[in-house]
C-alpha positions as CSV (number, residue, x, y, z in Angstrom):
1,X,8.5,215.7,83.4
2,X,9.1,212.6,85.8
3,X,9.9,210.6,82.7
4,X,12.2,212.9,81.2
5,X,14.6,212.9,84.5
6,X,14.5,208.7,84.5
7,X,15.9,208.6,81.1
8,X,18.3,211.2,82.0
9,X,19.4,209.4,84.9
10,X,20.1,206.6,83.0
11,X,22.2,207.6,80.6
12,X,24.1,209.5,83.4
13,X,24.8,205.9,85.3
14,X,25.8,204.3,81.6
15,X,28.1,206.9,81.0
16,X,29.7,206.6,84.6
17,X,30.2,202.5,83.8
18,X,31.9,203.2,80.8
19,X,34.3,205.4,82.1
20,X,35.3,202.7,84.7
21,X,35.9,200.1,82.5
22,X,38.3,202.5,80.4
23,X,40.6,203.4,83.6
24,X,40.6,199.9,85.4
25,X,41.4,197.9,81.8
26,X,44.2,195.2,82.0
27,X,47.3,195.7,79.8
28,X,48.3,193.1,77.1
29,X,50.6,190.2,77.7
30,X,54.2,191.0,76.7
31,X,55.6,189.1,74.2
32,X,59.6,188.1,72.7
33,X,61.3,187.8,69.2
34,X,62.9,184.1,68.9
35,X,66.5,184.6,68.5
36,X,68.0,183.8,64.9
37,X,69.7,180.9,66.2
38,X,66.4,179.2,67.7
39,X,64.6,180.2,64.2
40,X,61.2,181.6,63.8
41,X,58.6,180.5,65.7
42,X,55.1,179.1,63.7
43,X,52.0,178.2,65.3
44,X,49.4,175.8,64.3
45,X,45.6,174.5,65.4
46,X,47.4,171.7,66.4
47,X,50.4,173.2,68.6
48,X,49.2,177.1,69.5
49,X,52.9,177.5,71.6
50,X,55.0,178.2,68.4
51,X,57.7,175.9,69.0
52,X,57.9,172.5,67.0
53,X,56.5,169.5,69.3
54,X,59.2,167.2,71.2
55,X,60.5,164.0,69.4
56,X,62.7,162.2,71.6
57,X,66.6,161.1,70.3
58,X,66.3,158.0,68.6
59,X,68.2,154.9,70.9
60,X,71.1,154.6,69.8
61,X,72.5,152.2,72.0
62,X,72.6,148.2,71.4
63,X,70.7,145.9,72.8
64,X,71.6,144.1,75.7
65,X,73.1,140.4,75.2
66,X,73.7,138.9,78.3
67,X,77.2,137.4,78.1
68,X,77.6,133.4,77.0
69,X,77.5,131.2,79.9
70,X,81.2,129.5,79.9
71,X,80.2,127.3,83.2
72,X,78.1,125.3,81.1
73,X,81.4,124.4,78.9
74,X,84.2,124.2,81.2
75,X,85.8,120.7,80.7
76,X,88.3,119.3,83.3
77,X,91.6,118.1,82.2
78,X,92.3,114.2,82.7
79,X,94.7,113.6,80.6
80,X,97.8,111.1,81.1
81,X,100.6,112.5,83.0
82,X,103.9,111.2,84.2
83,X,103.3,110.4,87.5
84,X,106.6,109.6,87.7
85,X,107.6,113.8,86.6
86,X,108.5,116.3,89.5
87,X,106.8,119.4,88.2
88,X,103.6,120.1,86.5
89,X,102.8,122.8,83.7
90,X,98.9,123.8,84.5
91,X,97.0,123.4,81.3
92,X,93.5,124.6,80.5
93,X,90.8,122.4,82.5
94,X,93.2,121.6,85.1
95,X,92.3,122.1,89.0
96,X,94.1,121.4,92.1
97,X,91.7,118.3,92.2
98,X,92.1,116.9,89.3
99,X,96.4,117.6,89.2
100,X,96.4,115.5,92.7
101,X,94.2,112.4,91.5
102,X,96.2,112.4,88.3
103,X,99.6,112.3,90.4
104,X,98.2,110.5,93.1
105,X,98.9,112.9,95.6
106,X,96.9,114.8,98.0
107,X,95.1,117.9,97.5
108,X,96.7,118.9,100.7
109,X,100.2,118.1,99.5
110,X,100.0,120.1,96.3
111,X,98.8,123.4,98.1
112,X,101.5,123.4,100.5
113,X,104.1,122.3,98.4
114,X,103.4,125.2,95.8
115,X,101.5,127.4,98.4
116,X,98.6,127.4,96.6
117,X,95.9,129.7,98.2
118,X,92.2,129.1,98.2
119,X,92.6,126.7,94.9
120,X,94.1,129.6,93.0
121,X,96.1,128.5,90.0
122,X,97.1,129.7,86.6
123,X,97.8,128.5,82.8
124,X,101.0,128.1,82.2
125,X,102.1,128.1,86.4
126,X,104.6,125.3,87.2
127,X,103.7,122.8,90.4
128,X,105.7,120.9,92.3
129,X,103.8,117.3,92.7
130,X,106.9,116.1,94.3
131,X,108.0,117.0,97.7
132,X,111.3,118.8,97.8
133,X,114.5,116.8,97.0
134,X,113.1,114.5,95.1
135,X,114.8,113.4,91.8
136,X,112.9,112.4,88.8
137,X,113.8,109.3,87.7
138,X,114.3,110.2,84.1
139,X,117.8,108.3,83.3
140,X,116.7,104.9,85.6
141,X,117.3,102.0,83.9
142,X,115.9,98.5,85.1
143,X,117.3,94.6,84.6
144,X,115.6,92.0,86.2
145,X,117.2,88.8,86.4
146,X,115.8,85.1,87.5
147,X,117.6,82.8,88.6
148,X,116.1,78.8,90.2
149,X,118.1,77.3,92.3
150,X,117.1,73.7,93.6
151,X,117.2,73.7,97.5
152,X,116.1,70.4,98.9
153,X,113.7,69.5,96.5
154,X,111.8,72.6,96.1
155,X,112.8,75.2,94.1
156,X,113.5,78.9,95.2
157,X,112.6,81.4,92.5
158,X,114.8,84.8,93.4
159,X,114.5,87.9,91.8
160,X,117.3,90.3,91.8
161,X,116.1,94.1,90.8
162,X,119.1,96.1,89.8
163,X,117.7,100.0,89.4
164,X,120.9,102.9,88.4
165,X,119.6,106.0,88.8
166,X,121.4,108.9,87.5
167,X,121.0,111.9,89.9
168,X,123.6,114.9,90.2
169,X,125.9,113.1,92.4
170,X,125.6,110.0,90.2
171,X,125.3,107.8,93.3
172,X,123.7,104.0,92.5
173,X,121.2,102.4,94.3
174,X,120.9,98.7,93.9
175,X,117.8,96.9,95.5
176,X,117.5,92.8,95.7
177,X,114.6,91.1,96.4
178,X,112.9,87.8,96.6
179,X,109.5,87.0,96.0
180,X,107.5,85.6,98.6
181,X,104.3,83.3,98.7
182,X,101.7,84.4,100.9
183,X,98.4,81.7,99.8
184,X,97.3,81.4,96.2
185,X,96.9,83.9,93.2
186,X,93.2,85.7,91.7
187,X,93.0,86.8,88.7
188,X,90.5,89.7,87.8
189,X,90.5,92.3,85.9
190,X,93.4,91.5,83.8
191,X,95.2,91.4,86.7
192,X,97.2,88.7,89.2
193,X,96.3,89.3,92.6
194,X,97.6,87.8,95.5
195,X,97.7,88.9,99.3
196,X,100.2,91.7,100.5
197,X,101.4,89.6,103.7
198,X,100.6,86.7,105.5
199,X,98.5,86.9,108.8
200,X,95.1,87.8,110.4
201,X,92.6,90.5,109.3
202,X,92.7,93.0,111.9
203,X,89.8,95.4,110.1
204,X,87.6,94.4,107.1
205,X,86.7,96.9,104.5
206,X,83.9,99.2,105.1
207,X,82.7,102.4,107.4
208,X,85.6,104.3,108.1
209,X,87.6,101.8,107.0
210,X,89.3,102.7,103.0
211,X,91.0,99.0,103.5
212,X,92.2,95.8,104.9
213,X,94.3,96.2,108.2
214,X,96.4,93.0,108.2
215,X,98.0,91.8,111.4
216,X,101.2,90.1,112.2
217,X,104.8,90.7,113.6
218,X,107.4,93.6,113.2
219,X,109.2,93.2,110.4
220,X,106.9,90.7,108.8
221,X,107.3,90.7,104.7
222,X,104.9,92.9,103.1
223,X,104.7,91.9,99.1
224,X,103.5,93.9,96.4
225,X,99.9,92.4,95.4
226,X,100.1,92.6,91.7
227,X,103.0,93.3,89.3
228,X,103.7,97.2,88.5
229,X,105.8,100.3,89.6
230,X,105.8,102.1,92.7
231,X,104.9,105.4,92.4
232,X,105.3,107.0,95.9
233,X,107.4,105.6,98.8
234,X,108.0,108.0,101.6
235,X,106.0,109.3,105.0
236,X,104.3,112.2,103.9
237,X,100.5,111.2,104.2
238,X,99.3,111.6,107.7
239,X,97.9,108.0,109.6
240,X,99.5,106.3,106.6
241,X,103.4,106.2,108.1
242,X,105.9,104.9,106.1
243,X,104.0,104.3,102.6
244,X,104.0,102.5,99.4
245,X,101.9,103.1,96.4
246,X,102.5,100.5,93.6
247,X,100.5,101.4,90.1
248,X,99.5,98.6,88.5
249,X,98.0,100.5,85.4
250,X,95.9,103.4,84.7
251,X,92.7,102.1,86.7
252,X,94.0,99.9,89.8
253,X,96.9,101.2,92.3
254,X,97.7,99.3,95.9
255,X,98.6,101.1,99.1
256,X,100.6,99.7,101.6
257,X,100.9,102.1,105.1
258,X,102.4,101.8,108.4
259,X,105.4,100.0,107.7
260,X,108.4,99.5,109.4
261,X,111.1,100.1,106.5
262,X,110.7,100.8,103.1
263,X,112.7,98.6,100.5
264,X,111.9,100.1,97.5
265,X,112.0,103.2,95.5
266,X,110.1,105.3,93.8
267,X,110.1,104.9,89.7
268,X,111.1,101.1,90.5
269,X,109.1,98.6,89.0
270,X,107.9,95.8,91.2
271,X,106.8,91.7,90.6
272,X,103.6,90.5,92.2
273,X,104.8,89.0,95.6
274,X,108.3,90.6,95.5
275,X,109.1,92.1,98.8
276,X,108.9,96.1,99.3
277,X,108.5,96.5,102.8
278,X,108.7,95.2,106.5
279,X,106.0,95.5,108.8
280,X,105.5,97.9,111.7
281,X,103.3,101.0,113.3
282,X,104.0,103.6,112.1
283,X,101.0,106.0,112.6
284,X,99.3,103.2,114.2
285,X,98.8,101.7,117.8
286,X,99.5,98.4,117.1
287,X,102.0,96.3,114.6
288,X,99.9,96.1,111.2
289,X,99.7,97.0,107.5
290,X,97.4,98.4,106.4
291,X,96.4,97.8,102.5
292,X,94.1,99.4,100.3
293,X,92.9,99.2,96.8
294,X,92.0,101.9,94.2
295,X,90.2,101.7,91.0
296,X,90.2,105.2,89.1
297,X,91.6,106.6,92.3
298,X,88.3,105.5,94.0
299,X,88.6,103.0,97.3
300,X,87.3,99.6,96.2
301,X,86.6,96.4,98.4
302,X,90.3,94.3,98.5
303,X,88.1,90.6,98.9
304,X,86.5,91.3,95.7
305,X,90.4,91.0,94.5
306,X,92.2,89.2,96.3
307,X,92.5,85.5,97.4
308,X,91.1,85.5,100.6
């Protein structure tokens, strides 16, 4: 009898479980139709989400080239110029620095006469390597004329420099002068050098020093040291004064500063010894000339020149 209630029992508590399983059971996950547009979805073992896997876009954008390095084949422009021309047309490789050596003029100069800021320039841009009023001298024409005269036993060689110069009030400037000895004559280099005055050397070449200060009286003959033509003959260099620059060819140019007057003009070609200038002190403390000597624009030694 005892047995018979157990299994009863039992079957009782089985029934009860089942019943609890049925009420408390969890409802299935909802699911949603793909629209036409997006297509219809598939599954796979490999990819159970129905949706094909992700494959990104193909790159379609180029490869990076890092631009061509045009430093490395800038080349400056050094080519002749007429340094006897007013204006300048800037050409491709040309720099304020390399316009100025070619003209002989100071970087300084060529900025404030074009006002030229930070070095800024432009193909094609005209500069002014002249300072205002001056008149290139594109119609001059030159005759030189020698003429010995025997003077007490000695002869006097005189040379008489006749420059016309057509400007647009067709004045006519006529310069004479004589040549003047001032010790003997070197030759190097191609080229006849002598000393540009008589007198003591007041400062040697070296240091600070771009030249030769040579020392003597006001209004003491200052020569030109080697045949050629002057170039530049005016006050606009600071410590120079009243200057001369005589170029002898397209390596060597003299400079002769401080000065008292100025007998020559610009585009006028000179003889080795021919007068050009008197000496005084201007921008200087004390009566001198002061002479230097370039070679490619660069300062050299005068003594390694000249006849000392």
């Amino acid at each position: 009898m005892l047995k018979k209630n157990v299994i009863r029992s039992g079957w009782c508590l089985l029934g009860l479980a089942l019943s609890a399983c049925t009420l408390f059971k969890q409802p299935a996950a909802p699911t949603e139709t793909g629209s036409s547009e997006a297509g219809t979805a598939t599954t796979s073992a490999d990819n159970p989400y129905g949706s094909a896997p992700y494959t990104p876009p193909a790159n379609t954008a180029p490869a990076y080239t890092p631009n061509a390095d045009t430093s490395a084949g800038y080349v400056g422009n050094y080519s002749p110029v007429d340094i006897n021309a007013a204006t300048h047309t800037v050409q491709r490789g040309d720099t304020v620095f390399n316009i100025s050596k070619r003209y002989q003029i100071t970087q300084d100069n060529l900025r404030s006469w074009n006002n030229i800021i930070d070095n800024n320039i432009k193909l094609g841009q005209i500069l002014r390597v002249k300072p205002a009023g001056y008149v290139a001298p594109a119609g001059s024409k030159n005759t030189t004329t020698t003429v010995t005269t025997p003077v007490n036993t000695s002869s006097v060689t005189t040379t008489t420099n006749t420059t016309t110069t057509t400007t647009p009030s067709s004045s006519t400037t006529v310069s004479t002068s004589k040549t003047v000895s001032t010790g003997g004559v070197r030759s190097v280099s191609g080229i006849e050098w002598q000393r540009p005055t008589a007198g003591s050397i007041l400062q040697s070449y070296g240091g600070s020093s771009k030249g030769i200060d040579y020392g003597g009286s006001a209004g003491q003959s200052v020569v030109a040291a080697a045949s050629g033509k002057v170039v530049y003959a005016g006050n606009g260099l600071r410590g120079y004064g009243n200057l001369i620059i005589v170029q002898h060819n397209q390596t060597y140019l003299t400079a002769y500063g401080n000065n008292q007057s100025i007998l020559v003009k610009e585009g006028q070609q000179v003889k080795r010894g021919q007068q050009i200038a008197t000496m005084g002190n201007t921008d200087a403390k004390r009566t001198q000339l002061h002479f230097e000597l370039r070679e490619n624009g660069q300062p050299q030694d005068p003594s390694r020149f000249l006849p000392m």
